[in-house]
KEVOTI-617546 format. One line per 2 residues: number of its first residue (from 1); their letters; for each residue x negated, z, y of C-alpha. Coordinates in steps of 0.2 Angstrom, whole numbers, plus 2048, in hexadecimal, padded with zeros to 3 digits. Example, Ala and Ser with C-alpha at 12.3 -4.5 7.8 and 13.67 -1.06 7.14 Angstrom:
! residues 2
1) as) 7C2 827 7EA | 7BC 824 7FB
This chain:
! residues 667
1) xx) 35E A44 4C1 | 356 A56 4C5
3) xx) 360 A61 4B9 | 361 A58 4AB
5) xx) 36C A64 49F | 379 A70 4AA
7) xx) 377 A7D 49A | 366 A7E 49A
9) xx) 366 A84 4AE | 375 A8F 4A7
11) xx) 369 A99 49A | 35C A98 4A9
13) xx) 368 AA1 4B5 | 36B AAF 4A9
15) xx) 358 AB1 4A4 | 355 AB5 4B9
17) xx) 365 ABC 4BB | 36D AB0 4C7
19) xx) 37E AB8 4C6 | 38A AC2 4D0
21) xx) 384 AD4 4C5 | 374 AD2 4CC
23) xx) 376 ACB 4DC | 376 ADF 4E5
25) xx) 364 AE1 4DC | 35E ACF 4E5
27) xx) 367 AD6 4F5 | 360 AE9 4F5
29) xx) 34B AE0 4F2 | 350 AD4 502
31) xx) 353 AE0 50E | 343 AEC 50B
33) xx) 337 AED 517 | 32B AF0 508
35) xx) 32E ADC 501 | 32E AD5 514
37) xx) 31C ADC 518 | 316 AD7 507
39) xx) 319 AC4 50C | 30B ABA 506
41) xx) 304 AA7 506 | 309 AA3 4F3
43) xx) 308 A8F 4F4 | 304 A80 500
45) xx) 30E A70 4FA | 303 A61 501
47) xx) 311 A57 4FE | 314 A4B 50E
49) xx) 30A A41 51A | 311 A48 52A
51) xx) 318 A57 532 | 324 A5E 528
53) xx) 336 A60 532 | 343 A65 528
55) xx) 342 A70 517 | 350 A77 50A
57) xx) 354 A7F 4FB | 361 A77 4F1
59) xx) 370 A84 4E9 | 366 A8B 4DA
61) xx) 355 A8D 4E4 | 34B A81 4D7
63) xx) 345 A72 4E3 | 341 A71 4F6
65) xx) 348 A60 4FE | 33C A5D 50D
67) xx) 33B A50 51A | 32F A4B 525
69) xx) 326 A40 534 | 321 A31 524
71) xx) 333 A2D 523 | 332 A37 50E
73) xx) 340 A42 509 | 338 A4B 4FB
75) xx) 33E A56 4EB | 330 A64 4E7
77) xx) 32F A70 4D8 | 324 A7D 4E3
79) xx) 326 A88 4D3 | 31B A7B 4CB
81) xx) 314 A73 4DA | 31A A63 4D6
83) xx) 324 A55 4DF | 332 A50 4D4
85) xx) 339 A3F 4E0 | 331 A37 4EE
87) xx) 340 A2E 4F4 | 33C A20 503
89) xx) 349 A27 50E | 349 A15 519
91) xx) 34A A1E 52A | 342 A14 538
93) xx) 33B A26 540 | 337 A39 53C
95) xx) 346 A40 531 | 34C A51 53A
97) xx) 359 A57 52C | 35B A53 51A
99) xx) 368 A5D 50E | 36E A5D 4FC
101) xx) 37F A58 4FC | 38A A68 4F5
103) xx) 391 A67 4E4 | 388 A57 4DF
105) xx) 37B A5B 4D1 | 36D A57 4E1
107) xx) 370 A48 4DD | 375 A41 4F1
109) xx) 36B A45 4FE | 36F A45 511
111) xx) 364 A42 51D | 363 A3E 532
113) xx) 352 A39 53B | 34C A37 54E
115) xx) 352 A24 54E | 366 A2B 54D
117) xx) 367 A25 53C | 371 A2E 52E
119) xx) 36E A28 51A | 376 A30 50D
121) xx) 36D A2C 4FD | 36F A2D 4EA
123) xx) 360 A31 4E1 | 366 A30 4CF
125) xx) 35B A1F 4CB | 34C A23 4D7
127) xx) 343 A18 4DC | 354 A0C 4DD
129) xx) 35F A16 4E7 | 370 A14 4ED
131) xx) 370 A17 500 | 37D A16 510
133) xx) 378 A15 51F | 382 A1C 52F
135) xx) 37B A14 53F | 389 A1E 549
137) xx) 37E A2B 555 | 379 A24 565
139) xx) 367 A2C 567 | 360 A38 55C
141) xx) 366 A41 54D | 362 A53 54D
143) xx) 36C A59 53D | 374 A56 52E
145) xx) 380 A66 527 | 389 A66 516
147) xx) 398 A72 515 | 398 A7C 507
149) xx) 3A1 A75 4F7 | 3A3 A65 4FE
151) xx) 39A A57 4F6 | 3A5 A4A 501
153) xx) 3A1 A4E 512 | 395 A51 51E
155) xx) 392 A55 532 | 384 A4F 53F
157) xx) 37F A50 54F | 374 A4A 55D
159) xx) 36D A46 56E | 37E A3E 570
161) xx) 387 A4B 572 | 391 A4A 564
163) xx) 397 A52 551 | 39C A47 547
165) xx) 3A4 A4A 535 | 3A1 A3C 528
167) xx) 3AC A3C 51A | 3A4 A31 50B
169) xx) 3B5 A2C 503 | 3BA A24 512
171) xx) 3A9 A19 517 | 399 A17 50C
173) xx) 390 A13 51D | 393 A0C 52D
175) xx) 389 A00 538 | 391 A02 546
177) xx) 388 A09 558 | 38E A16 563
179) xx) 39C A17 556 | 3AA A24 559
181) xx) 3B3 A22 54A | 3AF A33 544
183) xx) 3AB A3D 552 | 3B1 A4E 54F
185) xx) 3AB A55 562 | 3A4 A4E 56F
187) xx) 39A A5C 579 | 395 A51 587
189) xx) 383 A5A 586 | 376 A57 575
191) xx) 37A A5F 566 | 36A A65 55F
193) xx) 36F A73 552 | 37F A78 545
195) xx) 385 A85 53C | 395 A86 52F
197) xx) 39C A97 52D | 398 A9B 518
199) xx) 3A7 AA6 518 | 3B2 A9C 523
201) xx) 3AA A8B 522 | 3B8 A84 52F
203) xx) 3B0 A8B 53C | 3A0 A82 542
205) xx) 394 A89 550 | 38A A7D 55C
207) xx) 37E A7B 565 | 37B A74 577
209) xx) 36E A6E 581 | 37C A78 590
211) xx) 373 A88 588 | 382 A8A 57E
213) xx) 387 A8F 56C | 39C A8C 56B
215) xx) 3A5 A8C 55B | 3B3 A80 556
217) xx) 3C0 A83 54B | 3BF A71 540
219) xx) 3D2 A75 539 | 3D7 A71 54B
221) xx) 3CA A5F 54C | 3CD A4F 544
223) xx) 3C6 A3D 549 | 3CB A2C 548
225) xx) 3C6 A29 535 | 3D2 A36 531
227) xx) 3DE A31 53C | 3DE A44 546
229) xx) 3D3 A40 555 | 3D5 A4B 565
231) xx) 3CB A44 576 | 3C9 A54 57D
233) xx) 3B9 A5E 57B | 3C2 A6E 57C
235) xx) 3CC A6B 56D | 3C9 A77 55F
237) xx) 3BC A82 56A | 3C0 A96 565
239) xx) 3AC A9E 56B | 3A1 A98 57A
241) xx) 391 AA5 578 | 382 AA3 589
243) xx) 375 AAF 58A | 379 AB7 59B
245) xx) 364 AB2 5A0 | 368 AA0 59B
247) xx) 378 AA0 5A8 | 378 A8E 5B0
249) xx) 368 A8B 5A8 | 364 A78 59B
251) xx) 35F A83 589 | 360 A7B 57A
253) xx) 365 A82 56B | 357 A7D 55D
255) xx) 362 A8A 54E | 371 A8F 549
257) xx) 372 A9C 539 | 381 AA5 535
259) xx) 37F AB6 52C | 384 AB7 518
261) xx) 393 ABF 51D | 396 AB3 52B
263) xx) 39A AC2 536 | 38C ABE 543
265) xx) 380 AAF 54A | 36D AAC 54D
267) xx) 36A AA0 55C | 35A A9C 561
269) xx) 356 A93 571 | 348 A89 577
271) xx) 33E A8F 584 | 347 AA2 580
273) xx) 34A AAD 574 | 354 AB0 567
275) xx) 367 AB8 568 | 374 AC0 559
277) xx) 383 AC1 55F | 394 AC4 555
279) xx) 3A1 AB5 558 | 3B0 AC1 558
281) xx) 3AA AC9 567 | 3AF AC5 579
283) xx) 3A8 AD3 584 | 3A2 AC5 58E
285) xx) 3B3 ABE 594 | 3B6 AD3 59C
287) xx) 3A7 AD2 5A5 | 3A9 ACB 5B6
289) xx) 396 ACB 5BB | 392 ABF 5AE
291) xx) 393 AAA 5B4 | 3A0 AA1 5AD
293) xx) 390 A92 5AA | 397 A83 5B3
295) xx) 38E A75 5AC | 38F A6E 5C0
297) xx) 383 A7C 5C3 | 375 A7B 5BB
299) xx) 364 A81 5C2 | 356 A76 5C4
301) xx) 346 A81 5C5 | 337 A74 5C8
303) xx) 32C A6C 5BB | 31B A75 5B7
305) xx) 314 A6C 5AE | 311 A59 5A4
307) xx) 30D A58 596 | 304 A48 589
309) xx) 30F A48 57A | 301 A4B 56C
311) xx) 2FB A59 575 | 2FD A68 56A
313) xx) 2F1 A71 574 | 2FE A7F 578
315) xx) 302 A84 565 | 2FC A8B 559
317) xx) 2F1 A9B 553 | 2E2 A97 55E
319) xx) 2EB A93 56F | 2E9 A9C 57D
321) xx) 2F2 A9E 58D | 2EB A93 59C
323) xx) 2E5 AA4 5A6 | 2DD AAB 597
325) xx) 2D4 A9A 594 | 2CC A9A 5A7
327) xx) 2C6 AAC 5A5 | 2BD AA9 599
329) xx) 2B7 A98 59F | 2BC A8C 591
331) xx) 2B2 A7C 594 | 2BB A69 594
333) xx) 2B1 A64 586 | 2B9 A6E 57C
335) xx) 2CB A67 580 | 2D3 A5A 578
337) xx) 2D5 A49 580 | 2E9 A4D 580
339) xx) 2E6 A5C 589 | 2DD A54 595
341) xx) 2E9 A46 598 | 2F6 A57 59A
343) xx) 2EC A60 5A7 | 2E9 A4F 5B2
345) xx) 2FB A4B 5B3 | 2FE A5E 5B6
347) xx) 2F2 A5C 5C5 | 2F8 A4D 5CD
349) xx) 309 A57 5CC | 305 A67 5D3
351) xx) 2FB A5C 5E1 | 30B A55 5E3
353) xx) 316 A66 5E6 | 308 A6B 5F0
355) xx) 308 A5E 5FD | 31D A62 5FD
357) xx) 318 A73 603 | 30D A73 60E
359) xx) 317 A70 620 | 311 A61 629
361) xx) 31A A58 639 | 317 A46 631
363) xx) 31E A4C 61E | 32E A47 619
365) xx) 33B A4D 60A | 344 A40 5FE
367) xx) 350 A42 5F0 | 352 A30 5EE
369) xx) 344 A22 5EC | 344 A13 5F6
371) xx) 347 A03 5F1 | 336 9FF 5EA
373) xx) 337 A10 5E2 | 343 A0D 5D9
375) xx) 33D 9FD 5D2 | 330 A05 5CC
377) xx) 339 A14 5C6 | 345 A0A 5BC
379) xx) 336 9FF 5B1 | 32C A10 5AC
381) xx) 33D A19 5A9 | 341 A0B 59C
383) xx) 330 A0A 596 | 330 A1D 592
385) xx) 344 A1D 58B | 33C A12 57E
387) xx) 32C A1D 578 | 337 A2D 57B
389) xx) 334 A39 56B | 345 A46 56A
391) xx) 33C A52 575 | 332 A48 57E
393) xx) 33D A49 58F | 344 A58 58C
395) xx) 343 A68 597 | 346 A77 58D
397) xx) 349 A80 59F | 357 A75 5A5
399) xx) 356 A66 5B2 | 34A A62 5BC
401) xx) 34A A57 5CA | 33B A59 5D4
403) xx) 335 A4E 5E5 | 322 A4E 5EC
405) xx) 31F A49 5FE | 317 A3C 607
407) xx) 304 A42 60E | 300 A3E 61E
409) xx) 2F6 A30 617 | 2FA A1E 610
411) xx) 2F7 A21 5FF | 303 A22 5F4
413) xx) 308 A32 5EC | 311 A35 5DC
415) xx) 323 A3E 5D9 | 32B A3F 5CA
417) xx) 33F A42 5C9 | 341 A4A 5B8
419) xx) 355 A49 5B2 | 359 A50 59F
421) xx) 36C A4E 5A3 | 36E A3F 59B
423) xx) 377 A41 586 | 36C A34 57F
425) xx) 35B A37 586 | 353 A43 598
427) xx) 34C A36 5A3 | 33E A39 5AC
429) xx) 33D A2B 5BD | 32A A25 5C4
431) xx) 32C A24 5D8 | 31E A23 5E5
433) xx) 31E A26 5F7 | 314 A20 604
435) xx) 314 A24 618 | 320 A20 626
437) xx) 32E A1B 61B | 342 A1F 625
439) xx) 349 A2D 618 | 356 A39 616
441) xx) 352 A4A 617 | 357 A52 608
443) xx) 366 A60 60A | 362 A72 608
445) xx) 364 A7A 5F6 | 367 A72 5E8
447) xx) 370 A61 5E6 | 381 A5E 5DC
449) xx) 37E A52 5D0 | 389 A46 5D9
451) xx) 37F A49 5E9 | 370 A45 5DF
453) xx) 379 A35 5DA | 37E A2F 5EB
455) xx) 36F A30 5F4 | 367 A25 5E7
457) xx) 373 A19 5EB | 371 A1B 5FE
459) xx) 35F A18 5FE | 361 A07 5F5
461) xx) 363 A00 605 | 355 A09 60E
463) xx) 346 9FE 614 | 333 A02 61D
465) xx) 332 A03 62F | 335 9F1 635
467) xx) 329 9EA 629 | 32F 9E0 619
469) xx) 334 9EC 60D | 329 9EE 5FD
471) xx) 335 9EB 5F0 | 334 9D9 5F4
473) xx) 322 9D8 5F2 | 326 9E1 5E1
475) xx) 332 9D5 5DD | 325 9C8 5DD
477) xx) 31F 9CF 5CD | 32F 9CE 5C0
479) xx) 33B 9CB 5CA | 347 9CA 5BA
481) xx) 33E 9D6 5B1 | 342 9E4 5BD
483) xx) 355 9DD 5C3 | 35B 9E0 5AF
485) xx) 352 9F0 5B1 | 35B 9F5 5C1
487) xx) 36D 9F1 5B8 | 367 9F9 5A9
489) xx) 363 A07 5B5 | 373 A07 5BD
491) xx) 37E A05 5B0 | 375 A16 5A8
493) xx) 37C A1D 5B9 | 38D A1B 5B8
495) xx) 38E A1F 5A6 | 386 A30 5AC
497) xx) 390 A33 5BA | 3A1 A31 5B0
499) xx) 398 A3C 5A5 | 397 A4B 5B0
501) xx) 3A6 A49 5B6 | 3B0 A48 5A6
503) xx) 3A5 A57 5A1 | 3A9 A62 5B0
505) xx) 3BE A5F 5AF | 3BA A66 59A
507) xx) 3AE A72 5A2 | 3BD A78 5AE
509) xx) 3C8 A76 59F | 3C1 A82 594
511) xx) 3BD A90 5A2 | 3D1 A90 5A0
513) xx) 3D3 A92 58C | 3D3 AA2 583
515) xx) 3C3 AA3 57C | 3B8 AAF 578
517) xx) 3A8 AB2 581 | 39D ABF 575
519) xx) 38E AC8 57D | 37C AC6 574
521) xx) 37A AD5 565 | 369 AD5 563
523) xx) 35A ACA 56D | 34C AC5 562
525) xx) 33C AC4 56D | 32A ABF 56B
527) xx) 328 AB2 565 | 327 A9E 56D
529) xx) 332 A90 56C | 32F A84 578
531) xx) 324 A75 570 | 332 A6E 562
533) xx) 344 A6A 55F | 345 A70 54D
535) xx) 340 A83 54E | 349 A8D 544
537) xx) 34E A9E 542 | 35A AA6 533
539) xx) 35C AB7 52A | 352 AC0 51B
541) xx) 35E AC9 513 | 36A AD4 51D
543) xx) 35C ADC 527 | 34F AD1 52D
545) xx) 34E AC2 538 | 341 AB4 536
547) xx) 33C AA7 543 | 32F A99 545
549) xx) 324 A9A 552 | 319 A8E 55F
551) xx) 309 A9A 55C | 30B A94 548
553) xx) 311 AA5 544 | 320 AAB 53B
555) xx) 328 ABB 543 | 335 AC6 53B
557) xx) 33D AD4 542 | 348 AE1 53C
559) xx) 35A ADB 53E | 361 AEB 545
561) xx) 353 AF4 550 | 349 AE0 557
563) xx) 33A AE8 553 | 32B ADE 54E
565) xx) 328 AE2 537 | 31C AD3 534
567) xx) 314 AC4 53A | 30B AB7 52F
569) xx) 301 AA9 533 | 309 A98 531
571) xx) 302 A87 537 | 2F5 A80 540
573) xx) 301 A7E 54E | 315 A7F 54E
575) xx) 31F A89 540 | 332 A7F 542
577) xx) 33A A83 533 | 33C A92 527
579) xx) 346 A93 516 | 34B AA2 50D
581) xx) 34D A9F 4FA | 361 AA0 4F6
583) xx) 35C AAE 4E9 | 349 AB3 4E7
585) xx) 340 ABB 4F7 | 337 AAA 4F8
587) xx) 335 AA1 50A | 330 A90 50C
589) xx) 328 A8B 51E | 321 A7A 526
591) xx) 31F A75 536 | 310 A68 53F
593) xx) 306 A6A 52F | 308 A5C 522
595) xx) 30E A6B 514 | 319 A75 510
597) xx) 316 A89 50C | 31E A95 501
599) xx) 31A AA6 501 | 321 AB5 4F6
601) xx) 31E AC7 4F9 | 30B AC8 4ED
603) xx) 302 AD4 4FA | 2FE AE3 4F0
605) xx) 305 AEF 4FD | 30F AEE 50D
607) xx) 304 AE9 51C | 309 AE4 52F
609) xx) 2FA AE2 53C | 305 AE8 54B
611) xx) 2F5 AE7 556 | 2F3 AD5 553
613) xx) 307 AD3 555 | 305 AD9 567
615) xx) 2F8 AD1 56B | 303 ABE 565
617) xx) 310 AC3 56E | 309 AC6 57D
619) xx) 2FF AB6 57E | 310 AAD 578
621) xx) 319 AB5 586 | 30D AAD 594
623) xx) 30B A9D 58D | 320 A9D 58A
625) xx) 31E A9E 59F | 312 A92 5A1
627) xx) 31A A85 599 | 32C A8A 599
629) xx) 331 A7A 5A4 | 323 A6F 59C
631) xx) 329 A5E 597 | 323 A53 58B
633) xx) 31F A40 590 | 316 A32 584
635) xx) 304 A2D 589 | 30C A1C 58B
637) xx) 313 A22 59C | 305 A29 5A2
639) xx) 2FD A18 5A0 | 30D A10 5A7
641) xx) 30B A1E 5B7 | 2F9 A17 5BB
643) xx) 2FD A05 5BA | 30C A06 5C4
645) xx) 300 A11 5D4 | 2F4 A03 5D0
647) xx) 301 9F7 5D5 | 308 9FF 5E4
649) xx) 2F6 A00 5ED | 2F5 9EE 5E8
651) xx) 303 9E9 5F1 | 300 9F5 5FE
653) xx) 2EF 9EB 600 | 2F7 9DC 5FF
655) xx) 305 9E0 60D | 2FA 9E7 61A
657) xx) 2EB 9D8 619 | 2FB 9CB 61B
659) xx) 301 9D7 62A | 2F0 9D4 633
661) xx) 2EE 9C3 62E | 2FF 9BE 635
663) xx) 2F9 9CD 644 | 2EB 9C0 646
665) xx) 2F4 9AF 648 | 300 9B6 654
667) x) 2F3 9BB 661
């Protein structure tokens, strides 16, 4: 039990003046310049044993609940720098969101983690703890969101799609998978961030992996433990907010922050910048030169750049953009063996577009893999839907699906289709091509995503010229091994097909409702948000706004004006998440480092380094391009990748000494 005697706290809130009198003192301090560029390390809490991904106040601003990649939710005192309960959450993987329940002494604790799992825990008789367990989500949960003076119910969401509200008096747990007993809405694309209204709490703002934020009025939502469920997506939708640069464009959302007054909304998007805009607005629906954002549309700019999951080589305060690294002839000694694994993947890729560009009379185009291919494609993509961490196969710059051509040689060459469509996880599919092989050209522009369907279906049946085709060597090797990946493969198919399909009617659907379409306020620029799911970015006070960065700074700007006030340095590598105290100008960061930071305003006078700003800024603005469609794989498929060329050459090998053996005994 953390607060022991309620009037104790109450003598304590008097003492600091936690009351309504004083409230417009505590406001006036927030919002000056002064106290913001006075912001100072106070304190490092070496409290977990892994990145920190997820931090909170509870209501009075005594403890911080964090939790972390060791599977620990955690109570802190940082006043006293001590940890008050170490609570073994139980979570199979990396908890992503963990909240004090509202109203309940922080007594019961929610949390959600990357294996899709929900717990909601008492901690009253630490280290014996009641817990439920929700097993409902179908892939990743990304958050957990309390409603304010509501110690009964909670809302989640996650690479599913879907929100879903659980109401505790109705079911202490549920074991059930893919559940849709209390689905709320169903978004059709992931969930990765949620905001309640604090003056209105029945409106709640998400956001969608479409690159959009829409707001649902939950007076108008239900779901089947309630008895008030509604199948449409549509249902209850009032605000649909896109950046005009993001039009037709994959952008998650990684935060959601209402202001105090709930009058306005911070969105952050990865691989972008930062957008307030104000919910009532809908100067967007009058202007006809904006794209209505058909989700059928979506552009598919061509992947950059692979990248070895481990490789932080692109963060924090010492990392450099790739152009500024070759001028000033950085060595590969002194890269780490990640980045190294990064840059040959990289190469074999951009060897790959290369050989696509160059025009040759004996090079031919595929969108589609031949039967071998797809063989092969189907063993490493289930191989690397098993290893997949949340943003492992995710393109913070929409879809990708990218084809290499054959050279005018027998070896093999690689291509990689890359597909983040999917609600449960982006797939990435292994192919390679080799010479002489009957294809279809691939149509000008871009394929529809049912085109992209078809002519994978078409090319099932495709063979070599005249000779046996090479799946059936394959299939000497795992025959039902890769068959139950094939129908695993397949089935996955469909389910997306009906998907897209289902998505475009709501899609078309909602291009007919009355709903307003607000234009972005303000645009937050500078820093980088590219490398995690978790970044957040929320207000100080009524005039500032605070984000996270990749560069493992903290930027704030003024709320009014988006100028640069101050800068801090953060982490080693990636700042994710930032939380103002709910009183005191106190904020509390973490992020790839195992701790957790407090800082307070203890300079002695105001102090910015504006040179120093610029000059993070700038490189964050390069590298933001160089790895704006970077995606992230596991050193796993990398591993998978050689073993699978070393197989095709085998057979090739084996094939053509057969063919001239049998060559051979025919003359």
């Amino acid at each position: 039990m953390l607060r022991k005697n309620k009037l104790i706290w109450d003598i304590r809130k008097r003492a600091v003046g936690v009351d309504e009198r004083t409230d417009f003192i505590r406001t006036n301090y927030l919002d000056r310049l002064e106290f913001v560029q006075r912001l100072k390390l106070e304190a490092s809490l070496d409290v977990h044993n892994g990145c920190v991904n997820t931090i909170c106040w509870n209501d009075t601003g005594e403890y911080i609940l964090s939790g972390s990649d060791d599977c620990n939710l955690i109570i802190t005192d940082p006043y006293r720098r001590k940890v008050l309960v170490t609570v073994p959450s139980n979570h199979g993987a990396s908890i992503y969101s963990a909240r004090f329940m509202p109203e309940s002494g922080d007594h019961w604790i929610v949390s959600a983690a990357e294996d899709g799992n929900i717990h909601y825990t008492n901690i009253t008789r630490s280290p014996e703890l009641i817990q439920y367990k929700y097993t409902c989500h179908n892939g990743t949960t990304y958050q957990v969101l309390t409603i304010p003076s509501d110690p009964n119910s909670f809302l989640s969401c996650g690479e599913d799609g879907t929100v879903r509200w659980f109401d505790v008096r109705l079911k202490n747990g549920c074991g059930k998978s893919s559940c849709k007993d209390d689905i709320l809405v169903n978004c059709r694309r992931a969930v990765s961030s949620m905001a309640v209204s604090p003056t209105e709490p029945y409106y709640l703002a998400l956001g969608c992996s479409d690159s959009s934020v829409r707001i649902y009025d939950r007076r108008m939502l239900g779901t089947i433990s309630t008895g008030c469920h509604y199948s449409s997506g549509n249902t209850g939708i009032c605000v649909r907010f896109v950046p005009p640069r993001l039009a037709g464009r994959s952008c998650r959302v990684t935060s959601l922050c209402y202001s105090s007054d709930g009058r306005e909304i911070l969105a952050s998007f990865s691989s972008d910048y930062i957008y307030l805009f104000d919910p009532k607005d809908d100067k967007a629906s009058k202007l006809k030169e904006l794209p209505k954002n058909k989700g059928e549309g979506l552009l598919r700019p061509p992947v950059k750049r692979l990248r070895v999951r481990g490789d932080w080589s692109d963060t924090g305060p010492l990392a450099r953009p790739e152009s500024e690294r070759e001028r000033d002839g950085e060595s590969s000694s002194s890269t780490s063996l990640m980045q190294r694994m990064s840059d040959m993947l990289s190469r074999w890729y951009e060897e790959a577009q290369n050989n696509r560009d160059q025009p040759q009379s004996r090079t031919t185009r595929s969108t589609a893999p031949e039967p071998a291919q797809v063989e092969q494609s189907a063993e490493t993509l289930t191989h690397a839907q098993d290893t997949a961490d949340p943003w492992s196969f995710t393109s913070q710059d929409g879809g990708v699906s990218s084809q290499s051509v054959s050279s005018a040689s027998a070896e093999p060459v690689l291509s990689l289709h890359y597909s983040p469509e999917g609600t449960s996880t982006s797939t990435i599919t292994l192919d390679f091509t080799t010479e002489g092989t009957n294809r279809r050209n691939s149509t000008s522009g871009e394929p529809t995503a049912d085109q992209d369907d078809n002519s994978e279906e078409i090319n099932h049946t495709s063979s070599t010229n005249n000779r046996p085709p090479l799946t059936h060597r394959l299939n000497l090797r795992g025959t039902l091994i890769g068959e139950r990946v094939l129908r695993r493969t397949a089935a996955v198919r469909i389910q997306e097909i009906f998907r897209r399909r289902k998505e475009r009617k709501e899609m078309a659907e909602a291009e007919a409702l009355n709903i307003r379409r607000p234009v972005a306020k303000m645009t937050y620029e500078g820093h980088r948000n590219s490398r995690t799911m978790t970044k957040e970015a929320c207000f100080w006070g009524n005039n500032f706004v605070l984000s996270g960065s990749d560069c493992g700074h903290i930027f704030i700007w003024d709320r009014h004006t988006e100028e640069h006030v101050m800068l801090m340095e953060a982490d080693n590598h990636v700042v994710n998440c930032l939380q103002p105290h709910p009183y005191e100008p106190l904020l509390a960061s973490s992020g790839i480092d195992y701790d957790i930071k407090i800082w307070s305003p203890m300079k002695e006078s105001p102090s910015f380094n504006k040179v120093l700003t610029e000059e993070v800024i700038l490189r964050n603005e390069r590298m933001l391009e160089e790895t704006r469609n970077t995606i992230t794989v596991p050193a796993s498929f990398m591993l998978r990748m050689l073993a699978s060329l070393n197989h095709i050459r085998t057979d090739r090998f084996e094939g053509d000494h057969s063919e001239g053996s049998g060559q051979e005994n025919d003359e």
